[in-house]
PyMOL Python script that loads the backbone (N, CA, C, O; Angstrom):
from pymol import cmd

cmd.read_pdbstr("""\
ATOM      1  N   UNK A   1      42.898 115.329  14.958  1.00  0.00           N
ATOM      2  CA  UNK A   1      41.737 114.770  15.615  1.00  0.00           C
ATOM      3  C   UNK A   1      40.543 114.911  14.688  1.00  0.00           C
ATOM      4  O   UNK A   1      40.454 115.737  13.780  1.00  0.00           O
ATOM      5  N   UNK A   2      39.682 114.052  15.009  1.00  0.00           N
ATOM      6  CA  UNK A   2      38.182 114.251  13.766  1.00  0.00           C
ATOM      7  C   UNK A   2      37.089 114.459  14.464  1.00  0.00           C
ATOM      8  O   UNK A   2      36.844 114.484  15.670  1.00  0.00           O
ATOM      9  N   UNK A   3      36.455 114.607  13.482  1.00  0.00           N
ATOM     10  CA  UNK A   3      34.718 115.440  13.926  1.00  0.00           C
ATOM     11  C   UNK A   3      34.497 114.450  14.945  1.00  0.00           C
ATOM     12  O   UNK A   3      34.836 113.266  14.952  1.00  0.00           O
ATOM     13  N   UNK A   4      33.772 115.232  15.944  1.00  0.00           N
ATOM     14  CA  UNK A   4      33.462 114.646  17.127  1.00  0.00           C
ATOM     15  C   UNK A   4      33.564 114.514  18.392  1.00  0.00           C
ATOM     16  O   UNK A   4      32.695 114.066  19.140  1.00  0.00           O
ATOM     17  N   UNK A   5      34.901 114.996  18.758  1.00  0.00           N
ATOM     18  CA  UNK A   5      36.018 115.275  19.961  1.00  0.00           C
ATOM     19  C   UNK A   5      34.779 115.877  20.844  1.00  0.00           C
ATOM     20  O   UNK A   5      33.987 116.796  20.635  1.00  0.00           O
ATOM     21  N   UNK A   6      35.023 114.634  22.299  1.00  0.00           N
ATOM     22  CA  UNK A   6      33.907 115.869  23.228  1.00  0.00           C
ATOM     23  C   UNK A   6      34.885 115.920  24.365  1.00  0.00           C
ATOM     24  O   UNK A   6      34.736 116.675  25.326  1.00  0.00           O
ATOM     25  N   UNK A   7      36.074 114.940  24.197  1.00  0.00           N
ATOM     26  CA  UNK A   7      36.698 115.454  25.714  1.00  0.00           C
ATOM     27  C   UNK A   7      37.974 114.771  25.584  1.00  0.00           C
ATOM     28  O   UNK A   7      38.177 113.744  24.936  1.00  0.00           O
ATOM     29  N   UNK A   8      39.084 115.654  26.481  1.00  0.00           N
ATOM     30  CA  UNK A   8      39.931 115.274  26.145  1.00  0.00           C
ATOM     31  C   UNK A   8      40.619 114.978  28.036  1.00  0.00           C
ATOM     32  O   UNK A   8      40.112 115.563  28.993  1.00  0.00           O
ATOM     33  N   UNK A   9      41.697 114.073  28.165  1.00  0.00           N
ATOM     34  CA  UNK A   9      42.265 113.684  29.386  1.00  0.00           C
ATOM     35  C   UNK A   9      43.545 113.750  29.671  1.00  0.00           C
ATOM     36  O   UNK A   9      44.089 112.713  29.291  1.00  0.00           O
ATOM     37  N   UNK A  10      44.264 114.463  30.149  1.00  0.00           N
ATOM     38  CA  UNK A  10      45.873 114.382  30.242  1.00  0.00           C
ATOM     39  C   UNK A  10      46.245 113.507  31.569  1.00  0.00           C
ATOM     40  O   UNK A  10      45.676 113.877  32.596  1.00  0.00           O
ATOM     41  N   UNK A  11      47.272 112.211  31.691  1.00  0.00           N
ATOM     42  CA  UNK A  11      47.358 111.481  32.621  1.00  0.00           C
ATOM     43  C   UNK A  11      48.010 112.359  33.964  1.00  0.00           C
ATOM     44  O   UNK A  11      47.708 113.547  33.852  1.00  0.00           O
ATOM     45  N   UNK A  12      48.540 112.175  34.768  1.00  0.00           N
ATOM     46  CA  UNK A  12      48.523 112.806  36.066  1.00  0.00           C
ATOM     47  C   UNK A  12      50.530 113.333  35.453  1.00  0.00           C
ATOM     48  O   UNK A  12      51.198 114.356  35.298  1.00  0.00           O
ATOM     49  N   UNK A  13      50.660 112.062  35.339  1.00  0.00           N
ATOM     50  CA  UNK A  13      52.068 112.388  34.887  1.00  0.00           C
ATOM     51  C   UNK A  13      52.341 113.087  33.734  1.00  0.00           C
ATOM     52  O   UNK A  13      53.521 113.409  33.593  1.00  0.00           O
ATOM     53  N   UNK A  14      51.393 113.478  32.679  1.00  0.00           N
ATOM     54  CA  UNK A  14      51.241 114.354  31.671  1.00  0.00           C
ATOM     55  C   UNK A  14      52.092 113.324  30.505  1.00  0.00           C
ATOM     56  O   UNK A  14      52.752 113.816  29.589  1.00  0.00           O
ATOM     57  N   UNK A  15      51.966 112.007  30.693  1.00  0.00           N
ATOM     58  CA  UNK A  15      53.106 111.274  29.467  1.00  0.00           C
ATOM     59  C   UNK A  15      51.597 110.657  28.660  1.00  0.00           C
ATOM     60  O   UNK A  15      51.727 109.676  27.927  1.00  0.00           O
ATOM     61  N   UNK A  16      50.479 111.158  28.807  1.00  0.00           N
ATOM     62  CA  UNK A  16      49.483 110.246  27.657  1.00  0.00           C
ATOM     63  C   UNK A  16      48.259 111.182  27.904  1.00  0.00           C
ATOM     64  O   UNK A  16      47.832 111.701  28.935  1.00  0.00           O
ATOM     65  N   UNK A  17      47.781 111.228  26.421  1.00  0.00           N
ATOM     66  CA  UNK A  17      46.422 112.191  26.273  1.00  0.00           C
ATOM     67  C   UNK A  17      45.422 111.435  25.396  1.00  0.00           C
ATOM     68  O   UNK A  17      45.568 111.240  24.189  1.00  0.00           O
ATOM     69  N   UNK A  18      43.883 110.835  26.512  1.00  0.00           N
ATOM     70  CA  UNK A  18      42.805 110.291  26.180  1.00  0.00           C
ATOM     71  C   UNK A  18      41.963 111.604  25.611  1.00  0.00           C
ATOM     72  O   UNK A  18      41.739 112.745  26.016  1.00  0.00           O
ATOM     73  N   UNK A  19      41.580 110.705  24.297  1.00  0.00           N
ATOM     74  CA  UNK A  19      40.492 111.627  23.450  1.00  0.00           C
ATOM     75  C   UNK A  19      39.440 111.325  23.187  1.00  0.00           C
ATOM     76  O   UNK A  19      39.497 110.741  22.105  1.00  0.00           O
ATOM     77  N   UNK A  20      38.549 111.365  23.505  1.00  0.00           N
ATOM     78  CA  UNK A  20      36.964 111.135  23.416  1.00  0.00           C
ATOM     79  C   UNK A  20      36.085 111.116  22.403  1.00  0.00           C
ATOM     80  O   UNK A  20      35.489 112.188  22.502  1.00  0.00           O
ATOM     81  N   UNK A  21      35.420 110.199  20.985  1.00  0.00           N
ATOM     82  CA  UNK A  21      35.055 110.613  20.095  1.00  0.00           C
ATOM     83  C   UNK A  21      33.352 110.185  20.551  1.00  0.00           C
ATOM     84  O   UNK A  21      32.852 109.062  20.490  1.00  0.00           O
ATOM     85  N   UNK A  22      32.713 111.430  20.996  1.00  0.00           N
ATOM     86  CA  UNK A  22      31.455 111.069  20.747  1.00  0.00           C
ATOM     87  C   UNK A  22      30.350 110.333  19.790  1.00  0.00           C
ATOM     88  O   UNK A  22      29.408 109.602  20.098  1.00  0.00           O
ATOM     89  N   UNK A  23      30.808 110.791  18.517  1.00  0.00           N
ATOM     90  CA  UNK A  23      29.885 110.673  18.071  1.00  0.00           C
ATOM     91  C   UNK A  23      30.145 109.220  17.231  1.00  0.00           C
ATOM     92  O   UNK A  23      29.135 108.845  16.636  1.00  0.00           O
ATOM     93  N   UNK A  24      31.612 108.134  17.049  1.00  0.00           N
ATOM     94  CA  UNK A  24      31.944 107.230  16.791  1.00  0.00           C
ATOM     95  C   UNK A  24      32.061 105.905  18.077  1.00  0.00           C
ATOM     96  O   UNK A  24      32.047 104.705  17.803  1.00  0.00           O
ATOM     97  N   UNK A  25      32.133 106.265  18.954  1.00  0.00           N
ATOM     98  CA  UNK A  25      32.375 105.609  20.465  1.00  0.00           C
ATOM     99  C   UNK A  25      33.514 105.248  20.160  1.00  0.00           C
ATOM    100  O   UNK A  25      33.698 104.076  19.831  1.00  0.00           O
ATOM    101  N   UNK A  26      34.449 106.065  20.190  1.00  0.00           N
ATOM    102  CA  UNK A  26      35.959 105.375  20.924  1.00  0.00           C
ATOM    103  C   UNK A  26      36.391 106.720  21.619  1.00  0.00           C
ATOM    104  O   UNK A  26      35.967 107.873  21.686  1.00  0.00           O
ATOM    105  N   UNK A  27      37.657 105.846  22.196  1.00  0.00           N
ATOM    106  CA  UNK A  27      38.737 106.496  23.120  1.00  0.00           C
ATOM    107  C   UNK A  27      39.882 106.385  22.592  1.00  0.00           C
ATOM    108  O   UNK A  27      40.395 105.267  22.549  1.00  0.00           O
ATOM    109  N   UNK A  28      40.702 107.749  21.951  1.00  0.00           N
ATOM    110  CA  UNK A  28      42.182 107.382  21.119  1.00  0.00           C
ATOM    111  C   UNK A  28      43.009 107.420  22.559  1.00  0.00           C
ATOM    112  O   UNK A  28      42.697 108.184  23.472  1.00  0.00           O
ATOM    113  N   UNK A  29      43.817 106.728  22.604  1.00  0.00           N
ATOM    114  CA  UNK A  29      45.436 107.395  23.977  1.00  0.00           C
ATOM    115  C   UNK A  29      46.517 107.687  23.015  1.00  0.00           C
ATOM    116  O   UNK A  29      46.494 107.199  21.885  1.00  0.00           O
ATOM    117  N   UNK A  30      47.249 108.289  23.329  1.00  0.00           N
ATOM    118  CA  UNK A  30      48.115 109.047  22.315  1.00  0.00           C
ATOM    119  C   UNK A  30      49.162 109.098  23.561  1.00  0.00           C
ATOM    120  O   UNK A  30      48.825 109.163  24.744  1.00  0.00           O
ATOM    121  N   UNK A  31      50.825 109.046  22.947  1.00  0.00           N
ATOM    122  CA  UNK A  31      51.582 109.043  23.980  1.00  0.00           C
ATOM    123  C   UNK A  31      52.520 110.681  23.686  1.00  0.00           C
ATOM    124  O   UNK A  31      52.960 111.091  22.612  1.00  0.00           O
ATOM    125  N   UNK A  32      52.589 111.305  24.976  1.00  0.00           N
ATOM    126  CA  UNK A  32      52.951 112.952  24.516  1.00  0.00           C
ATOM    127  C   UNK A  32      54.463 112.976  24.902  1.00  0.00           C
ATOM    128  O   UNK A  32      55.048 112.745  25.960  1.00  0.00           O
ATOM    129  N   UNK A  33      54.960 113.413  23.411  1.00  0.00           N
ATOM    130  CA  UNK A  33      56.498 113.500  23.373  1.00  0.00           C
ATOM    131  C   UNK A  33      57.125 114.317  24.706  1.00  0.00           C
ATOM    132  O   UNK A  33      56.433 114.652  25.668  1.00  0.00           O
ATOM    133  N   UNK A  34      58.634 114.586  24.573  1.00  0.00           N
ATOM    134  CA  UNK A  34      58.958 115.956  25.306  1.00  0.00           C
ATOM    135  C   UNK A  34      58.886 117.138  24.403  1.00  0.00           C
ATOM    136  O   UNK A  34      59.332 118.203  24.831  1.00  0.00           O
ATOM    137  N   UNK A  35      58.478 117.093  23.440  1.00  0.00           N
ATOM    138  CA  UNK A  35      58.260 118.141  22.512  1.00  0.00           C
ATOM    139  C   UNK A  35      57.026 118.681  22.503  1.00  0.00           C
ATOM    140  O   UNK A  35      56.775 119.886  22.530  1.00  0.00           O
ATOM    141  N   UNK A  36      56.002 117.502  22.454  1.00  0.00           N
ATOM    142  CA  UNK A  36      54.663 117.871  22.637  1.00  0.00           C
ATOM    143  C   UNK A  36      53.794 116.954  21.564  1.00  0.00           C
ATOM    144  O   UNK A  36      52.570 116.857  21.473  1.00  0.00           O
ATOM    145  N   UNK A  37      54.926 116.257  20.709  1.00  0.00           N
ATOM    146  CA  UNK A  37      53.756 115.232  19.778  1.00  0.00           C
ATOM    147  C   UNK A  37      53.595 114.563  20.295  1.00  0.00           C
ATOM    148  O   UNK A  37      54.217 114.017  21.206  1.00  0.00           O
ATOM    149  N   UNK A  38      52.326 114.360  19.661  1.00  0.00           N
ATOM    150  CA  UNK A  38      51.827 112.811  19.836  1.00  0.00           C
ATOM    151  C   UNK A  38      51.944 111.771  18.816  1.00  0.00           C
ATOM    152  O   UNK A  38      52.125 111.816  17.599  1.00  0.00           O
ATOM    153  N   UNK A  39      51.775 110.736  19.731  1.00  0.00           N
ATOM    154  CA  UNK A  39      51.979 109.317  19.008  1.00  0.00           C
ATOM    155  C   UNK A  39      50.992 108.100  19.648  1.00  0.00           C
ATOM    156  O   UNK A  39      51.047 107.513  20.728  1.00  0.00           O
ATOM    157  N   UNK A  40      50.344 108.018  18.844  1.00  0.00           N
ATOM    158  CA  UNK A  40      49.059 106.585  18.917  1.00  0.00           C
ATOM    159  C   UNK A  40      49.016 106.076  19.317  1.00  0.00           C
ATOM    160  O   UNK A  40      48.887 105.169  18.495  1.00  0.00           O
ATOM    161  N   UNK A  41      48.994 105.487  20.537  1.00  0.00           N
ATOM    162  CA  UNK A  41      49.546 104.013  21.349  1.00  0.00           C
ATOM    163  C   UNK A  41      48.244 102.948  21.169  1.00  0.00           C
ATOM    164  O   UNK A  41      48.454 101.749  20.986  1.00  0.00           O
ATOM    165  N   UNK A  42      46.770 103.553  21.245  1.00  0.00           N
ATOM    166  CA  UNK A  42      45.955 102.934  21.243  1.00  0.00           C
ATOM    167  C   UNK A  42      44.459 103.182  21.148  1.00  0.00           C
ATOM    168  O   UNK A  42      44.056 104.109  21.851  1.00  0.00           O
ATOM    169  N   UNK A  43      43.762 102.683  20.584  1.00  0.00           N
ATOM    170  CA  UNK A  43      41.845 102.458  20.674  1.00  0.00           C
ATOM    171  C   UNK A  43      41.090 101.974  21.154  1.00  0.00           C
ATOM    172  O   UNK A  43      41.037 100.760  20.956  1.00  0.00           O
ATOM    173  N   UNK A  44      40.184 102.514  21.950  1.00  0.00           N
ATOM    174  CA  UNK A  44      39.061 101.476  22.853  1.00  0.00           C
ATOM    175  C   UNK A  44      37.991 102.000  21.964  1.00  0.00           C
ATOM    176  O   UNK A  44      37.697 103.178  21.761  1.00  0.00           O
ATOM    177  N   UNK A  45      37.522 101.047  21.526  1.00  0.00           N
ATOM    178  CA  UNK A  45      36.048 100.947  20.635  1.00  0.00           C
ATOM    179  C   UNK A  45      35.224 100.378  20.857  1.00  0.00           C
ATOM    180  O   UNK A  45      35.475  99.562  21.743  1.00  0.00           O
ATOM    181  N   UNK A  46      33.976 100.335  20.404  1.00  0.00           N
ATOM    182  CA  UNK A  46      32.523  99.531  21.459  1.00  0.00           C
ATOM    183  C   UNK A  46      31.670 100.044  22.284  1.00  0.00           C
ATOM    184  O   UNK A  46      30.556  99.671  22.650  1.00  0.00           O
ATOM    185  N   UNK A  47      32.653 101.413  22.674  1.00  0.00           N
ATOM    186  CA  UNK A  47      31.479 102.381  22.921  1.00  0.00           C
ATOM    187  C   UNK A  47      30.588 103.093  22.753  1.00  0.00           C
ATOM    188  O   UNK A  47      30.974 103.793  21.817  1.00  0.00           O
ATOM    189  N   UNK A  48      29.221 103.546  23.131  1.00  0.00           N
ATOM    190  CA  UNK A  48      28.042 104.315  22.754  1.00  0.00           C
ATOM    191  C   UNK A  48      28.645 105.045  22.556  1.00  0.00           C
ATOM    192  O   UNK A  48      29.529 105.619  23.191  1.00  0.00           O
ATOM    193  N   UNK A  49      27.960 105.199  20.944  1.00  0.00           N
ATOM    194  CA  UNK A  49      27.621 106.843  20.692  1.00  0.00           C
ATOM    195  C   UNK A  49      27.362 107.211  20.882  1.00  0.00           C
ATOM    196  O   UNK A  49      26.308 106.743  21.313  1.00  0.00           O
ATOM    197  N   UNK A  50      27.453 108.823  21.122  1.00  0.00           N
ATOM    198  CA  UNK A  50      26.948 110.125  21.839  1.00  0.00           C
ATOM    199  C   UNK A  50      24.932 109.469  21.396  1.00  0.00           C
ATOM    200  O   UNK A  50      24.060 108.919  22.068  1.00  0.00           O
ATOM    201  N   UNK A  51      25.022 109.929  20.012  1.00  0.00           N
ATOM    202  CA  UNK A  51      23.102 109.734  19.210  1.00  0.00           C
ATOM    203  C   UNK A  51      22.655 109.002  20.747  1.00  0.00           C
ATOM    204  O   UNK A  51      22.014 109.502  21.672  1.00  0.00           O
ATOM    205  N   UNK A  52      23.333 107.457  20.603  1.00  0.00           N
ATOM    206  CA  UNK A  52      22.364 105.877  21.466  1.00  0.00           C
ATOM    207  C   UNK A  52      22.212 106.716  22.651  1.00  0.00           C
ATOM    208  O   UNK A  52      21.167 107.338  22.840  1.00  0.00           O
ATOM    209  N   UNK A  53      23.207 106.767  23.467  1.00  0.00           N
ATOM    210  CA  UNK A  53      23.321 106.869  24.793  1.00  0.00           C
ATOM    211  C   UNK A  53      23.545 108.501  25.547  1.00  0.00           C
ATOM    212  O   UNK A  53      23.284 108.599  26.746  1.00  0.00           O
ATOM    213  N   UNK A  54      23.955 109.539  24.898  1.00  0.00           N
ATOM    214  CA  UNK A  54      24.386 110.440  25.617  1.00  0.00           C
ATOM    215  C   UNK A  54      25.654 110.349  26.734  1.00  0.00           C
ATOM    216  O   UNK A  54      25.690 110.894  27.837  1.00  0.00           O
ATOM    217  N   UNK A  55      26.760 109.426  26.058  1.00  0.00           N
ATOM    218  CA  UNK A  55      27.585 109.132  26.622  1.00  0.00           C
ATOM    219  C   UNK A  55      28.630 110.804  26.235  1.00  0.00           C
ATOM    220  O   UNK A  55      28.993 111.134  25.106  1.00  0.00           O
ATOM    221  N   UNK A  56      28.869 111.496  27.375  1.00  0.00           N
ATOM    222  CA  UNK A  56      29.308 112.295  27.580  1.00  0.00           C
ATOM    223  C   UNK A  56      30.590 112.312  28.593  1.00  0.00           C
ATOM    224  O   UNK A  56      30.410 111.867  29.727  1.00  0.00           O
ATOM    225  N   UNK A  57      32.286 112.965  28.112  1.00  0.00           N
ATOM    226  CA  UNK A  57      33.446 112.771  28.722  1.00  0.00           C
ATOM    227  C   UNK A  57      34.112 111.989  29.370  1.00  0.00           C
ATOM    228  O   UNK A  57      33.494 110.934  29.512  1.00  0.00           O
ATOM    229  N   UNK A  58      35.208 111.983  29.902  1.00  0.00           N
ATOM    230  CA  UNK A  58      36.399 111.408  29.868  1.00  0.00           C
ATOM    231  C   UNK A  58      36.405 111.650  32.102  1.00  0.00           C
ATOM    232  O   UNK A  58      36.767 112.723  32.584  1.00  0.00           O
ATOM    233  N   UNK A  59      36.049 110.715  32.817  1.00  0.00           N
ATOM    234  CA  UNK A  59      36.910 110.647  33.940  1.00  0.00           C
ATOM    235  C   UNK A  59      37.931 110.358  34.663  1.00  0.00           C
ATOM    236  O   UNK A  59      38.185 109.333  35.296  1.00  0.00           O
ATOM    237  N   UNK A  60      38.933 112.035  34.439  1.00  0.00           N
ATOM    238  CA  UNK A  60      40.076 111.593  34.927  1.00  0.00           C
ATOM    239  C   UNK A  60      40.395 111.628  36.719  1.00  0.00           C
ATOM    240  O   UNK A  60      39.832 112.367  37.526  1.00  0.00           O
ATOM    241  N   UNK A  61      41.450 110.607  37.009  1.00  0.00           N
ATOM    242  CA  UNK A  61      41.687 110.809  38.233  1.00  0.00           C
ATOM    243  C   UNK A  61      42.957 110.856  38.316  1.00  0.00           C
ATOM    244  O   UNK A  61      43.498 111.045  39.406  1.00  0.00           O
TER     245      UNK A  61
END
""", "prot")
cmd.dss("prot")
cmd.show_as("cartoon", "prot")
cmd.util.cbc("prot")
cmd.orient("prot")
């Protein structure tokens, strides 16, 4: 993970972990092995940076 991480999300079913990069605006999802790696599935980018907005964590439900 890289500089920046402000929050992290495990899905309900524990098969995918959202990562929060403040200070770049994205969201990595990562898909979690039965071992425990991860693997990349995807990027949401376009989001405020922490600096613009004070966009702060990840709401999981």
């Amino acid at each position: 993970m890289c500089q920046g991480v402000i929050d992290l999300a495990v899905t309900q079913d524990e098969k995918f972990l959202y990562v929060q990069n403040g200070t770049s605006g994205i969201v990595d999802g990562f898909r979690i092995g039965r071992n425990g790696s991860l693997t990349k599935v995807t990027t949401a980018t376009g989001l405020p940076s922490f600096a613009e907005s004070g966009m702060e964590g990840i709401a999981a439900v």
